[in-house]
C-alpha positions as CSV (number, residue, x, y, z in Angstrom):
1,X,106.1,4.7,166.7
2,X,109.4,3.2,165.3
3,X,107.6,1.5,162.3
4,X,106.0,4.7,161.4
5,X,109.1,6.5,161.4
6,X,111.1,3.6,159.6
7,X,108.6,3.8,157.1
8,X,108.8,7.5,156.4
9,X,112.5,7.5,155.9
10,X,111.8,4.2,153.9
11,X,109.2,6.6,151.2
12,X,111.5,9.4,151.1
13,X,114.9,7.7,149.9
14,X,113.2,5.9,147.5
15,X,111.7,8.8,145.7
16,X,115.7,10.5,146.0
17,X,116.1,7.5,143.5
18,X,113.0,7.3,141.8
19,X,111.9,10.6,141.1
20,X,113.6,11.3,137.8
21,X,112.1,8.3,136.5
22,X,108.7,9.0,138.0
23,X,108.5,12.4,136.0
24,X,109.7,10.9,132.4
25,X,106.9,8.3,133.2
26,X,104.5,11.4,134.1
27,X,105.6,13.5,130.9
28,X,105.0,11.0,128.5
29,X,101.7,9.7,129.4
30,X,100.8,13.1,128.8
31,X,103.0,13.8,125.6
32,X,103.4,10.0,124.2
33,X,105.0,11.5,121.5
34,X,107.9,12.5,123.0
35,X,108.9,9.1,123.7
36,X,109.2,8.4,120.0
37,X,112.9,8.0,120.1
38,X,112.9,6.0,123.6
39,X,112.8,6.8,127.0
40,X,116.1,7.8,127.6
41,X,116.3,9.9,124.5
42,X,113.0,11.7,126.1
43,X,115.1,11.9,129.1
44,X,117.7,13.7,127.7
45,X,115.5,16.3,126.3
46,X,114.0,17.5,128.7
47,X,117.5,17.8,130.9
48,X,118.6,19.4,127.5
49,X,115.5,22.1,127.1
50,X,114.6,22.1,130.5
51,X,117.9,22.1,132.7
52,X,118.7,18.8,134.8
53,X,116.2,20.5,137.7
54,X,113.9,19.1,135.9
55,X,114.3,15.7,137.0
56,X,113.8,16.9,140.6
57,X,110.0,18.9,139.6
58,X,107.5,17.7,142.3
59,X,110.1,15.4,144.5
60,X,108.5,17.4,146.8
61,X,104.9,15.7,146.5
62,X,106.4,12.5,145.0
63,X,108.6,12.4,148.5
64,X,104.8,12.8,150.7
65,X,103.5,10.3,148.7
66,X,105.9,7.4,148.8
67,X,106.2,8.5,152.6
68,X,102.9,8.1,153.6
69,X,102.6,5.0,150.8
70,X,105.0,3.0,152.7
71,X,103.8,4.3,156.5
72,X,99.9,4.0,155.7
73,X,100.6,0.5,154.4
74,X,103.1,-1.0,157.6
75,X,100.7,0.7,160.8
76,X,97.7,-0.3,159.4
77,X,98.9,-3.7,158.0
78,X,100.2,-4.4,161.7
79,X,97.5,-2.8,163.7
80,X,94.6,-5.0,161.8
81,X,96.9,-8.1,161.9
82,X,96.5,-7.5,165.8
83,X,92.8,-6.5,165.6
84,X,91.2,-9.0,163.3
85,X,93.6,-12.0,165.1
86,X,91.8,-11.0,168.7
87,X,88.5,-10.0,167.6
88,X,87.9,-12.6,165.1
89,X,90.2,-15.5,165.9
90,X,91.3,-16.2,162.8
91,X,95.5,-16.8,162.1
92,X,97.5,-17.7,158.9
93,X,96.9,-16.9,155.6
94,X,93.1,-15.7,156.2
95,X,94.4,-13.2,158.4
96,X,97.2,-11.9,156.2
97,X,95.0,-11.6,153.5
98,X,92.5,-9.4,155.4
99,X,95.1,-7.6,157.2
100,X,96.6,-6.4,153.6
101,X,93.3,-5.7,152.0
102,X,92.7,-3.3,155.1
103,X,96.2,-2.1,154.7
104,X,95.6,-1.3,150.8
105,X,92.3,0.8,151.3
106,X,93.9,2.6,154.1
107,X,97.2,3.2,151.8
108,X,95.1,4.7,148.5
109,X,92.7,6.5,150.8
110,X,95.7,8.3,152.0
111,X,97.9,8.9,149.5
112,X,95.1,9.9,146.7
113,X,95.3,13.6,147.4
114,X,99.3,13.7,146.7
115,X,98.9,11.7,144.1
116,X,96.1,13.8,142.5
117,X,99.1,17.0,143.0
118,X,102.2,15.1,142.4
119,X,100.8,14.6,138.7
120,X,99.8,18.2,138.2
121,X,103.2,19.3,139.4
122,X,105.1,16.8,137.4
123,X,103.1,16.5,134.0
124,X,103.5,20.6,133.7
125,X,106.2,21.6,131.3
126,X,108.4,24.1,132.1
127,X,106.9,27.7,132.2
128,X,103.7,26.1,132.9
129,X,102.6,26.3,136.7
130,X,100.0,24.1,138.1
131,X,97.7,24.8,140.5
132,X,97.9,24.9,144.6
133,X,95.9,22.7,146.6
134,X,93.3,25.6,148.2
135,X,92.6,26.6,144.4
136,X,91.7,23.5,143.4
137,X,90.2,22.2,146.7
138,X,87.7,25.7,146.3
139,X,86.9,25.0,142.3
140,X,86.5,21.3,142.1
141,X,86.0,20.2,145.8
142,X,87.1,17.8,148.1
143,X,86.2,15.1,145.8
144,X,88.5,15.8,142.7
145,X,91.3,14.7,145.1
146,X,90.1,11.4,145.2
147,X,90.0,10.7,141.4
148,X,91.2,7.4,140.2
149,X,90.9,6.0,143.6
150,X,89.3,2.9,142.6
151,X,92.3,2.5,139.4
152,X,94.7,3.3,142.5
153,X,93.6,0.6,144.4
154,X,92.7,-2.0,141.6
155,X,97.2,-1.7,141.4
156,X,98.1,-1.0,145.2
157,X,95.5,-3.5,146.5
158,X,96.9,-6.8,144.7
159,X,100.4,-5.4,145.0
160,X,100.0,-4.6,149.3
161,X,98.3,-8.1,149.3
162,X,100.9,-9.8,147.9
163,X,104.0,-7.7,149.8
164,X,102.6,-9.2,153.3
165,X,101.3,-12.3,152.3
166,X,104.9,-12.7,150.7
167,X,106.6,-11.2,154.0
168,X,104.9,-13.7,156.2
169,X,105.4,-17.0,154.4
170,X,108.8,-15.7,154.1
171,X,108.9,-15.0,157.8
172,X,107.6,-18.3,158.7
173,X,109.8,-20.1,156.4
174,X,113.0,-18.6,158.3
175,X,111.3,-19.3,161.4
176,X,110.6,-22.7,160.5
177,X,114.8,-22.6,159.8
178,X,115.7,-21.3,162.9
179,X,113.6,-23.8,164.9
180,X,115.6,-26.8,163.2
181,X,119.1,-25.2,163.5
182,X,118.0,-24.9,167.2
């Protein structure tokens, strides 16, 4: 519906703004030596070497991910907000916190496959091609997608948790407002 959508558009204007940054942070994890002379220095290499196009190398995946980041954590957030409040009666905090652990498996399960590309693509210097999805999928299987899912989660998990719970005490706080203005 309208949330999913929202949340879509959401993920893809934040990687227009995020994605140079996103592949400096990808290069030098894999070349830490690069960043010897500070990030922005690093930065300006590679637009220097490389051509400013560099910057932009797998917005592409980076775009998917933060897409479906943002949309796998909103539906599912809301949708077991609804289910665990009828099915097991519970309200509050309890159910905020359940609502967004649900939310955070359902967000790394989704977005570990584009993550496990988006990192290819962007730690590859130029020259350097990295592989497409059906060659990896047929020489490591399914599986290699889901690598660092439980490092994924160990980050998004606390960090989904703590977006929602934040979002509703903020929610009833202006509520609470609104009531007394009333």
């Amino acid at each position: 519906g309208s949330k999913t959508g929202s949340a879509l558009v959401a993920g893809v204007f934040a990687t227009v703004l995020g994605n140079p940054f996103e592949v400096l942070k990808v290069r030098l994890q894999a070349r830490p030596a690069d960043a010897a002379g500070g990030e922005l220095r690093a930065m300006a290499a590679m637009v220097r070497e490389e051509g400013a196009a560099c910057l932009s190398r797998g917005f592409h995946w980076a775009a998917a991910r933060s897409a479906l980041l943002t949309a796998s954590q909103v539906v599912p957030y809301a949708h077991s907000k609804r289910v665990l409040q009828s099915s097991l009666d519970i309200d509050g905090l309890p159910l905020h916190v359940a609502a967004s652990l649900v939310a955070g498996v359902v967000t790394c399960t989704v977005t570990a496959p584009i993550d496990v590309m988006k990192t290819r693509v962007m730690s590859a210097a130029r020259g350097e091609s990295s592989e497409g999805v059906l060659s990896l999928l047929r020489r490591e299987g399914p599986v290699f997608f889901f690598k660092g899912w439980l490092a994924n989660y160990v980050r998004i998990g606390p960090q989904t948790l703590f977006i929602f719970v934040f979002f509703e005490q903020a929610k009833s706080a202006l509520d609470s407002v609104r009531r007394a203005l009333h």
